[in-house]
C-alpha positions as CSV (number, residue, x, y, z in Angstrom):
1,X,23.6,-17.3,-29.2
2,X,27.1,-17.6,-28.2
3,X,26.2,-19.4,-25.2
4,X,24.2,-21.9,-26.8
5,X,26.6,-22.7,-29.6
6,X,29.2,-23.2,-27.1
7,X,27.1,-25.9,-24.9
8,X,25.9,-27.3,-28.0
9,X,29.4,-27.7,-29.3
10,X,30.3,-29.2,-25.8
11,X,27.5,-31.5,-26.0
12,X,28.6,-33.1,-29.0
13,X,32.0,-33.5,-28.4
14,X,32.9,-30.6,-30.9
15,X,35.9,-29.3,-30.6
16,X,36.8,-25.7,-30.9
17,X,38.0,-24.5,-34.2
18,X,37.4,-27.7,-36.3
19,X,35.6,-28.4,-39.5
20,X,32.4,-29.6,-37.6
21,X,32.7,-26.1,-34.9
22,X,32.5,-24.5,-38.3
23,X,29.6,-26.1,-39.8
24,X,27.5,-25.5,-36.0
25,X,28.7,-21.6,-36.5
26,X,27.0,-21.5,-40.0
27,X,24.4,-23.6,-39.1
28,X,23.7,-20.9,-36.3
29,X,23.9,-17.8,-38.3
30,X,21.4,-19.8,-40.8
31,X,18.8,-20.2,-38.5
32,X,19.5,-16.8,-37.0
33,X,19.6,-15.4,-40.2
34,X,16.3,-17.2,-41.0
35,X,14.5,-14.7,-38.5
36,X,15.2,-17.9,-35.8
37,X,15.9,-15.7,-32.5
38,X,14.6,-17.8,-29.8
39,X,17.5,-19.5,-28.3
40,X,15.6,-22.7,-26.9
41,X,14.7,-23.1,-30.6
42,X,18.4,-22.9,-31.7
43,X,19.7,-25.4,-29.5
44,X,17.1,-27.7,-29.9
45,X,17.5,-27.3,-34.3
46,X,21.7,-27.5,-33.8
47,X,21.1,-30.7,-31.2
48,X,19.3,-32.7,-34.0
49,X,22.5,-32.1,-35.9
């Protein structure tokens, strides 16, 4: 999941450790949480922002 936060982040121009890397990192663990495992699936969800 690391891996698609990171390129996600990158994607949008997020910086590391900012507000909006935050809300990606709890928008993760949501979905993950959620029983959302695929990672295709959690790119795709954190993309659409």
């Amino acid at each position: 999941m690391k891996r698609v936060y990171d390129q996600v982040c990158k994607g949008r121009g997020i910086t590391a450790g900012s507000p909006a890397a935050s809300d990606l990192a709890i928008e993760a663990m949501r979905l993950f949480s959620a029983g959302t495992f695929d990672e295709a699936t959690i790119g795709r969800r954190l993309r659409a922002g």
